[in-house]
C-alpha positions as CSV (number, residue, x, y, z in Angstrom):
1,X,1.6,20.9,-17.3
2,X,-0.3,23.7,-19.3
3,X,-3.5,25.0,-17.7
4,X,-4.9,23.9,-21.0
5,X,-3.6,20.5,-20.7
6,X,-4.3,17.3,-19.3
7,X,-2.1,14.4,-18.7
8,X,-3.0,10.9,-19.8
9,X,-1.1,7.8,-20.1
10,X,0.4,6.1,-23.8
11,X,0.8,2.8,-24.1
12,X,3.8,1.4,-25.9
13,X,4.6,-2.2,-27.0
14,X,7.0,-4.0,-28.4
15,X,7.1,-5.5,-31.7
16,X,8.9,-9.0,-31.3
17,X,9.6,-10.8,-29.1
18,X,12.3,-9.7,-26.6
19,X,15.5,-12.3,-26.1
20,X,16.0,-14.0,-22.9
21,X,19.2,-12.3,-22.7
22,X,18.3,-8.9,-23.3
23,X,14.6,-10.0,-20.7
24,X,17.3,-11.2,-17.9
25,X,19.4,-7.6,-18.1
26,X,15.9,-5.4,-17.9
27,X,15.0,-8.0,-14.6
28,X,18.6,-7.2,-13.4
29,X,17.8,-3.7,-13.3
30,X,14.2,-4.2,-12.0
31,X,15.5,-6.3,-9.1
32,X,17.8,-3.1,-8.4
33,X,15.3,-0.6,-8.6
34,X,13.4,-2.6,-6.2
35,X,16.5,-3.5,-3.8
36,X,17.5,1.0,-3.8
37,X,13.6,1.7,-2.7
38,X,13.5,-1.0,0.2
39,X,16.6,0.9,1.1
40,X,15.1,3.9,1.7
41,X,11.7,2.5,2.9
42,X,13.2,1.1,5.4
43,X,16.1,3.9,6.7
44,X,13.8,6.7,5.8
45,X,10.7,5.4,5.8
46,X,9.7,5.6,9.6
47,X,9.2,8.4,12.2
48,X,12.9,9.2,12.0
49,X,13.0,10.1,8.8
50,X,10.1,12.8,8.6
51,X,13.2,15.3,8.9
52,X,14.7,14.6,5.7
53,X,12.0,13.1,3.0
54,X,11.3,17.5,2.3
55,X,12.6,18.2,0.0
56,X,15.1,15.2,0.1
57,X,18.3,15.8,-1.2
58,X,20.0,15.2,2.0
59,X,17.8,11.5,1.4
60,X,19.5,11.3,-2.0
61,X,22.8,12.9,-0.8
62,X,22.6,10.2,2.5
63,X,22.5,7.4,-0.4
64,X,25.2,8.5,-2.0
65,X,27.7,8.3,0.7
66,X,26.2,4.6,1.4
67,X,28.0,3.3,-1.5
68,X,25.4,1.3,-2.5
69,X,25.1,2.5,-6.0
70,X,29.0,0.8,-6.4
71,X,28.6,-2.2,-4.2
72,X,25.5,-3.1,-7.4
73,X,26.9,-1.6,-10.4
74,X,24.0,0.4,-11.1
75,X,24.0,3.1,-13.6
76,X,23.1,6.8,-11.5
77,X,20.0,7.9,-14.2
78,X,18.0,4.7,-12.3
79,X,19.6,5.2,-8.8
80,X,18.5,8.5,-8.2
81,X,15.0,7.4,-9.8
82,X,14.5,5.0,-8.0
83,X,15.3,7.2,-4.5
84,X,13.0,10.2,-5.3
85,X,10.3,6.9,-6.5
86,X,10.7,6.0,-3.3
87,X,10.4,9.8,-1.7
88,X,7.4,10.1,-3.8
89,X,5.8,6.7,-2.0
90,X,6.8,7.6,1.9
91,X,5.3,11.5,1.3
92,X,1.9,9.8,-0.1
93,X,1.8,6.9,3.0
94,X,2.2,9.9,5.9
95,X,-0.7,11.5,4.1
96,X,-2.4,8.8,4.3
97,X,-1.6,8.0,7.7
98,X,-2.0,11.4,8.9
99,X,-5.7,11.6,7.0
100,X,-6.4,8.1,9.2
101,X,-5.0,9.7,12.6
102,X,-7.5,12.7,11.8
103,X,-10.4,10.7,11.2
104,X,-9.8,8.6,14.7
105,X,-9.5,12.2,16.1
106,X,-12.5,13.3,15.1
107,X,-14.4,10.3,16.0
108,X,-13.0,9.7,19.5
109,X,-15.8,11.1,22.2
110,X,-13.2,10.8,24.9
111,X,-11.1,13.9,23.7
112,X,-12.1,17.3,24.5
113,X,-12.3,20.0,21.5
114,X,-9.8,21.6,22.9
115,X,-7.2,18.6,22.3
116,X,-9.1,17.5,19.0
117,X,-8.1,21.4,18.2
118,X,-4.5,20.7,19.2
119,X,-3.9,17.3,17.2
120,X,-5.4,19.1,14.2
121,X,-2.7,21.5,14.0
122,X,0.0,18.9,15.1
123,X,-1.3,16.8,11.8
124,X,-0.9,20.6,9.9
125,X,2.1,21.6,10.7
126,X,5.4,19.0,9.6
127,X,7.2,20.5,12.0
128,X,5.6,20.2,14.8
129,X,4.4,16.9,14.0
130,X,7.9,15.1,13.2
131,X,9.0,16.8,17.0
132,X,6.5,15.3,18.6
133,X,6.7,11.9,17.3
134,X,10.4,11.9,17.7
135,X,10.3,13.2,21.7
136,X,11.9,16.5,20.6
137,X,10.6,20.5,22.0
138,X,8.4,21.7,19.3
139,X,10.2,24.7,18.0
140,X,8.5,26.9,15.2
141,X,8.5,30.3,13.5
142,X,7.1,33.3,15.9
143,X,4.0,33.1,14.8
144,X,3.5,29.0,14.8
145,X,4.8,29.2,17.8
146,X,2.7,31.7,19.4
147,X,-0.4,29.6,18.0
148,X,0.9,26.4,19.5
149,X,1.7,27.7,22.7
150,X,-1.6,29.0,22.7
151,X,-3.1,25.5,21.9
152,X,-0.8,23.5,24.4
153,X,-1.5,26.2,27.1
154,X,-5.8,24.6,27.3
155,X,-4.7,20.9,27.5
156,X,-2.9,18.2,28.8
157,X,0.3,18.0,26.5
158,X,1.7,14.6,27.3
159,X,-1.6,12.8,26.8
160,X,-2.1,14.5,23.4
161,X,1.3,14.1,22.7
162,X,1.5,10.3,23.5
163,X,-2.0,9.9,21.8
164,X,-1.1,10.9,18.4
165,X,2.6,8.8,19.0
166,X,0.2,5.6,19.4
167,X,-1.8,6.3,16.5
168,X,0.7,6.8,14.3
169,X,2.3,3.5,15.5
170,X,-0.6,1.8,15.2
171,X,-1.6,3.0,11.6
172,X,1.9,4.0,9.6
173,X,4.0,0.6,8.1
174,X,7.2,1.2,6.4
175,X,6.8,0.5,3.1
176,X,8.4,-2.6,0.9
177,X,7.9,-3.9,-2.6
178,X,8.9,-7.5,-4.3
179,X,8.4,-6.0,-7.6
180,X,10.9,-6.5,-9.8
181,X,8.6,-6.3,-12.7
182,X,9.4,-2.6,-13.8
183,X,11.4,0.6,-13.4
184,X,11.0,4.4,-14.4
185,X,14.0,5.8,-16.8
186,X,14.6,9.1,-17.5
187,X,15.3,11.1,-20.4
188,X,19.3,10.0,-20.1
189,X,18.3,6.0,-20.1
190,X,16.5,5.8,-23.5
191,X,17.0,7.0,-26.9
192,X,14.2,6.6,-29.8
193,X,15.7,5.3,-33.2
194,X,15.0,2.6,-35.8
195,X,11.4,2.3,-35.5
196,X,12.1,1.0,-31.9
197,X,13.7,2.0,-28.1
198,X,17.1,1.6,-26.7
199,X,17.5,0.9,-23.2
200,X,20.5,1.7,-21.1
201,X,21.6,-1.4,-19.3
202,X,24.5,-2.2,-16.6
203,X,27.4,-2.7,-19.0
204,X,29.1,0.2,-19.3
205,X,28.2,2.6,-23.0
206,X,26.1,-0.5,-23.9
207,X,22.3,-0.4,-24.7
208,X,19.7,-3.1,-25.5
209,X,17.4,-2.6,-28.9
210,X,13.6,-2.7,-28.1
211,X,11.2,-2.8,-31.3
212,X,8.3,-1.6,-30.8
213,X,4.4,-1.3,-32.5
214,X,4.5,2.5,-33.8
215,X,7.5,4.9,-34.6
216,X,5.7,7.8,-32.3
217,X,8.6,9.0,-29.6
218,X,8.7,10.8,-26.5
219,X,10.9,13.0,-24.3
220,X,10.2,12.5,-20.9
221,X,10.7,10.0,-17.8
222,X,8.9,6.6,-19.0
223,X,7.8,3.4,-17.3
224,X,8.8,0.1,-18.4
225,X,6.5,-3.2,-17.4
226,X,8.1,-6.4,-18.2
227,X,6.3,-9.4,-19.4
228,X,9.1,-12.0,-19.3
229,X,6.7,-14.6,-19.2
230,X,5.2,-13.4,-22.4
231,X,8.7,-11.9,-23.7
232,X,7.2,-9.0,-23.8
233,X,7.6,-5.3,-22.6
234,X,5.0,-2.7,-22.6
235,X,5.9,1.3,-21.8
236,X,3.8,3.8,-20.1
237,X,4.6,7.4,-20.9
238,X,2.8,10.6,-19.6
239,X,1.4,13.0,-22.0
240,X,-0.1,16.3,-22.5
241,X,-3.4,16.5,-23.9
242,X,-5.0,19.3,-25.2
243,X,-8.1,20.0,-23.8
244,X,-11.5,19.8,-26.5
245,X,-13.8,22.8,-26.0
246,X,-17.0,21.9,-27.8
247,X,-19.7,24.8,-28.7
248,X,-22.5,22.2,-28.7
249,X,-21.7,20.9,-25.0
250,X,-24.4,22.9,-23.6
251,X,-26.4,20.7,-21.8
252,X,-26.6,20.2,-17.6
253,X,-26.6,16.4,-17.1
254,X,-27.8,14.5,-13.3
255,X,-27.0,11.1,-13.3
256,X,-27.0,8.4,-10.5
257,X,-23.6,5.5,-10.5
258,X,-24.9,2.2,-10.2
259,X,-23.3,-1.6,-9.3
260,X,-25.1,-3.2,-12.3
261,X,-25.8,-0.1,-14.5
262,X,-23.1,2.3,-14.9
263,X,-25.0,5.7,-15.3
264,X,-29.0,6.8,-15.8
265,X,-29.3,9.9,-16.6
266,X,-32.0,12.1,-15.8
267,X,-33.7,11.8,-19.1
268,X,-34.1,8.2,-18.1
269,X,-31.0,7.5,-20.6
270,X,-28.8,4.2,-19.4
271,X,-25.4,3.7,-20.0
272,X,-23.2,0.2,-19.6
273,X,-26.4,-1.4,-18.8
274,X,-24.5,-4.8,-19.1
275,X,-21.7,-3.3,-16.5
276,X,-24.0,-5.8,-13.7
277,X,-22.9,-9.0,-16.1
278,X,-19.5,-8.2,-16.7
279,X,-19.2,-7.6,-12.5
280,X,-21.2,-10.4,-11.9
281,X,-19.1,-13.2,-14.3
282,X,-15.8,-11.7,-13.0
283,X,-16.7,-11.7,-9.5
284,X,-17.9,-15.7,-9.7
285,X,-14.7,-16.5,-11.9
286,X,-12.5,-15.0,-8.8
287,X,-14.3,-16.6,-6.5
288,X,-14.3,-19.6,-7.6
289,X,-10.6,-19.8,-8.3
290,X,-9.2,-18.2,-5.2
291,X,-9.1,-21.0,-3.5
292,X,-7.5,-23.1,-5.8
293,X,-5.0,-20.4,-6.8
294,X,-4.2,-18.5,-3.7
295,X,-1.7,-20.3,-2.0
296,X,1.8,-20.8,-4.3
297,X,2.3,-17.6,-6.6
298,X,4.6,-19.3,-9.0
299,X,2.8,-22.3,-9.6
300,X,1.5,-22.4,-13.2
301,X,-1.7,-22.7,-12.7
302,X,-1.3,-19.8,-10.5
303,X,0.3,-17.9,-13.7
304,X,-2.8,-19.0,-15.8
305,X,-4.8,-17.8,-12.9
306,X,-3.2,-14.3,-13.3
307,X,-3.6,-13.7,-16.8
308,X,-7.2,-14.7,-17.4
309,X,-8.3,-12.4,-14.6
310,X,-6.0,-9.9,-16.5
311,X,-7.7,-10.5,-19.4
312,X,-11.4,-10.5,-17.8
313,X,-10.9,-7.1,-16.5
314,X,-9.8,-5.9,-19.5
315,X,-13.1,-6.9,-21.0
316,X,-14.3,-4.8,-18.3
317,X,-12.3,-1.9,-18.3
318,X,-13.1,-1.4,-22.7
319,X,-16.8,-2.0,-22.3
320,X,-16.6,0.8,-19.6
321,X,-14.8,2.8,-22.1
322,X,-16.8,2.3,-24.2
323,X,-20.0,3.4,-22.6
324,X,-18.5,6.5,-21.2
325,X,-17.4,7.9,-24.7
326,X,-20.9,6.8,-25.8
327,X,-22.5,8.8,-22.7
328,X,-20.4,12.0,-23.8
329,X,-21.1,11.5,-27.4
330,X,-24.5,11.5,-27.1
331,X,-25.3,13.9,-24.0
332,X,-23.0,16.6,-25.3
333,X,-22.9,17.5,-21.4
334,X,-21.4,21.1,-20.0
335,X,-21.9,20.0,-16.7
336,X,-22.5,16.7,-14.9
337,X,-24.7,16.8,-11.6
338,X,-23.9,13.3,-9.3
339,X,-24.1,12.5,-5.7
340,X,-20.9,11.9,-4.0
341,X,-21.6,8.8,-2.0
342,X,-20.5,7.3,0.8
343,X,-16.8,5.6,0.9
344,X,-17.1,1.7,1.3
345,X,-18.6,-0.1,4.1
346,X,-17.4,-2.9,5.9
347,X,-19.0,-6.0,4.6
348,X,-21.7,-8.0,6.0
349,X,-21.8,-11.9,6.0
350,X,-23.2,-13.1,2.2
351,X,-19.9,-13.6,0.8
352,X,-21.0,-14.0,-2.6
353,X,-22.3,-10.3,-2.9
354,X,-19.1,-9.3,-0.5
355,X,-17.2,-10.2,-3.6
356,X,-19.7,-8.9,-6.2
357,X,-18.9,-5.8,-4.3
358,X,-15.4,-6.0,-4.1
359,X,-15.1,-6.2,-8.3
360,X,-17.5,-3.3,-8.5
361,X,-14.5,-1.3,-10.6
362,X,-16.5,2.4,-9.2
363,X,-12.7,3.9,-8.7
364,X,-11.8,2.4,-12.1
365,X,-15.1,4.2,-13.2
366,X,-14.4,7.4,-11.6
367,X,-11.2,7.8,-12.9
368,X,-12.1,7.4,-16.6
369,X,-14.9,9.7,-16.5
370,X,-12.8,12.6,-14.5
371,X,-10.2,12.0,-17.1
372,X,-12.6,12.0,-19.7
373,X,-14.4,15.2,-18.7
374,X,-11.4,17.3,-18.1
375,X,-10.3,16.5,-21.8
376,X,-13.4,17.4,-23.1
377,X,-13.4,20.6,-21.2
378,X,-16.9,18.9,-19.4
379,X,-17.4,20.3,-15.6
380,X,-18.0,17.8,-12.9
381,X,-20.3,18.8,-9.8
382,X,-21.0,16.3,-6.8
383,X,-24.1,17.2,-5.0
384,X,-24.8,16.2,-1.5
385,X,-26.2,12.8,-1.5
386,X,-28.0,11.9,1.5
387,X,-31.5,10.8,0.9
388,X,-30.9,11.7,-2.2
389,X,-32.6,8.0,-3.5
390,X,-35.5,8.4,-1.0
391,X,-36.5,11.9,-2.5
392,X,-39.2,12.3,-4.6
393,X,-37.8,14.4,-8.0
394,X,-41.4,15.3,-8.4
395,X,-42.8,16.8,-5.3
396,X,-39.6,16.6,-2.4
397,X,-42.0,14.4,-0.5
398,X,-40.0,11.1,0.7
399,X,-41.2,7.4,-1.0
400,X,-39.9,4.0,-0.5
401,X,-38.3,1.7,-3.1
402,X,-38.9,-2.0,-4.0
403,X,-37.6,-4.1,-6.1
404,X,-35.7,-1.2,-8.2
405,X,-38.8,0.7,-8.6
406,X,-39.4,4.1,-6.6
407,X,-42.6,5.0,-5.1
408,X,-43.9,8.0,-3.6
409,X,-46.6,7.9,-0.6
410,X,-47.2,12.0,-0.9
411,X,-48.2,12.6,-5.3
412,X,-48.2,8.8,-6.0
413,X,-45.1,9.5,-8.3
414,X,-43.4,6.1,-9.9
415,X,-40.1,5.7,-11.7
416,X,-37.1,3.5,-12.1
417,X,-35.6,4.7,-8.4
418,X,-32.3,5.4,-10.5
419,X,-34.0,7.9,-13.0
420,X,-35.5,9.5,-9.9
421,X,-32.1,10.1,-8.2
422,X,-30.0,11.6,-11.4
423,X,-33.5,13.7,-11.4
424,X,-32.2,14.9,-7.5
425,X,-29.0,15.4,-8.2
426,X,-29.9,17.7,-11.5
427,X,-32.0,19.4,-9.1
428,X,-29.8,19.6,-5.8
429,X,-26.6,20.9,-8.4
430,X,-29.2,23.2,-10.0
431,X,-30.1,24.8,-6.8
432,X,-26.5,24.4,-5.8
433,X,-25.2,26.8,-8.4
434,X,-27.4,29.4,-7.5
435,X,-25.4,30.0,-4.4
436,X,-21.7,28.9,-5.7
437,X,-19.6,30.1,-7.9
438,X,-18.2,27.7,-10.6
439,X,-15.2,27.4,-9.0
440,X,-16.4,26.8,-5.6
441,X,-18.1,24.1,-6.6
442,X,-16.8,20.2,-6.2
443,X,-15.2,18.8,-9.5
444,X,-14.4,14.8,-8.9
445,X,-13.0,15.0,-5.1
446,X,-14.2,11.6,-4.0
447,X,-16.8,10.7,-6.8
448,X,-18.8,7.8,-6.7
């Protein structure tokens, strides 16, 4: 991708609706997709694979010699998709799992420093982590080596040692999907042509005819979702956007992310004001039908289930939009100032607002407006947010809110206690910039 560039996603749909034949040959080769990337969850997926998912040819080259591209008549452009799909889905769950062994790291009181130190660079290094976990000598480069000899040399190896092996067993799970709902295709599989797609399929130089909405084509690997109770197929594809550079974007914008109001500026400006309603009547809907709906997934009231939430969210998800091309329309912002908050708490015991919170779409929300601002060439700056709603914007003093109002004990200063905090957060980033350098500053890393 082009510095200059962002990548968004195009939707594609087709025009008719799709034959049960032609539906049952696209499952046939979802089903397969599915089947290849259990296979390598589950052979490569675990600690004995660490060795060979980088780079992972000697994965793909492994899968070769299995023979089970032959054994299900599968054309090689999805086989070796579906493999580095795969790759691509065990490399993200150890990052995950080694992000989770660091955080019980750093919050365990009963480890010394000195092995907190050592498991650190154990969760650095590949290496030394995939010897470890597999009982083998840690053996590096000189100067690796020299720093982990170094680090062992202050410690208790075996206890480290067996400390991050428990972890990891207690947090990693191999990964494995049912989907059989869609598959990626590369350039090879599909071919543009007669205002429509064609798909390669299992029978040999033979490809199904997809009509489809517009006449725009691509060239590049493509999703396709399959709809077969709807007859349907939609297809995702990954573009480059230019980015938008706008002379008149000159303004520096603080704004606090609420549950039932999206953003307030610190004007006092509110946008998705109604984002609280459209939560709120999703939320009850779910709740209410959970219960009724949960246990049998192909029971049709099940199905009916499914696509009026689908349709709900949507609602949601083009009233959010919405509001957030409203909010860059109108603020013509050249920087946004907002508090990074904290990541989600456990719940308490009122399960009505558990699930109010639970539908609060803030990492659908995020997303949008990072995506948003990088096409538009707008910076995003999080500002350290503790206290940052308890602050006074007027005089620094700290006040007390009540019943969405806040209130300040030192100057006797009043305001909608969301105003006041995009007020803080202006001011923090303010303050902030004076010290960093654009670049060193935050841009969307963990945003609302």
């Amino acid at each position: 991708m082009l510095p200059d560039t962002v990548c968004r996603t195009v939707h594609q749909y087709t025009s008719e609706l799709v034959s049960d034949e032609d539906m049952a040959k696209l499952q046939e080769i979802a089903r397969d997709y599915s089947q290849v990337k259990n296979h390598v969850y589950v052979r490569f997926g675990g600690v004995g694979g660490l060795s060979k998912i980088y780079p992972g040819y000697t994965v793909q080259n492994e899968m070769i010699e299995s023979g089970l591209r032959e054994q299900m008549g599968m054309p090689s452009v999805y086989f070796y998709l579906a493999i580095f799909d795969a790759l691509g889905e065990i490399k993200s769950q150890w990052t995950r799992t080694k992000a989770a062994v660091l955080k019980r790291t750093g919050e365990n009181d009963s480890l010394t420093e000195e092995e907190k130190h050592y498991l650190r660079y154990l969760l650095k290094v590949n290496n030394a982590f995939d010897a470890v976990l597999n009982h083998r000598k840690v053996s590096l480069r000189p100067d690796l080596q020299k720093q982990y000899e170094k680090l062992a040399g202050c410690i208790d190896v075996k206890k480290a040692d067996n400390y991050l092996r428990r972890q990891v067993r207690r947090i990693h799970v191999k990964l494995h999907t049912d989907g059989g709902g869609g598959f990626s295709l590369a350039e090879r599989a599909y071919r543009y042509g007669n205002h429509g797609i064609y798909i390669t399929v299992k029978e040999k130089r033979k490809r199904i005819f997809l009509p489809l909405t517009d006449s725009n084509q691509y060239t590049r690997q493509i999703y396709l979702k399959l709809y077969p109770e709807k007859r349907s197929v939609e297809i995702k594809v990954p573009v480059d956007v230019k980015v938008r550079t706008h002379k008149d974007y000159t303004k520096r914008v603080g704004m606090a992310a609420g549950m039932y109001t999206m953003f307030t500026t610190d004007e006092g400006h509110v946008y998705g004001q109604n984002l609280g309603e459209y939560q709120t009547e999703l939320a009850g809907w779910v709740r209410s039908q959970a219960m009724k709906h949960g246990a049998d997934q192909e029971e049709v009231g099940r199905k009916k289930y499914t696509d009026k939430k689908r349709r709900k969210t949507q609602q949601l998800h083009n009233y959010i939009n919405m509001e957030l091309n409203r909010l860059l329309r109108t603020e013509r912002p050249e920087v946004i100032y907002i508090p990074k908050l904290p990541r989600p708490q456990k719940h308490g015991g009122d399960k009505a607002i558990n699930n109010s919170v639970n539908m609060w779409q803030r990492g659908y929300i995020r997303r949008r407006l990072e995506q948003k601002c990088r096409e538009q060439s707008v910076r995003i700056v999080e500002v350290f947010g503790k206290g940052i709603s308890r602050e006074c914007s007027r005089c620094g003093a700290y006040g007390y809110k009540k019943e969405g109002i806040f209130r300040c004990t030192s100057c006797g200063c009043q305001m909608q206690e969301k105003w006041n905090t995009a007020r803080n957060a202006k001011k923090r980033g303010e303050e902030a910039d004076l010290v960093l350098a654009p670049e060193q500053c935050l841009t969307g890393e963990g945003l609302l």
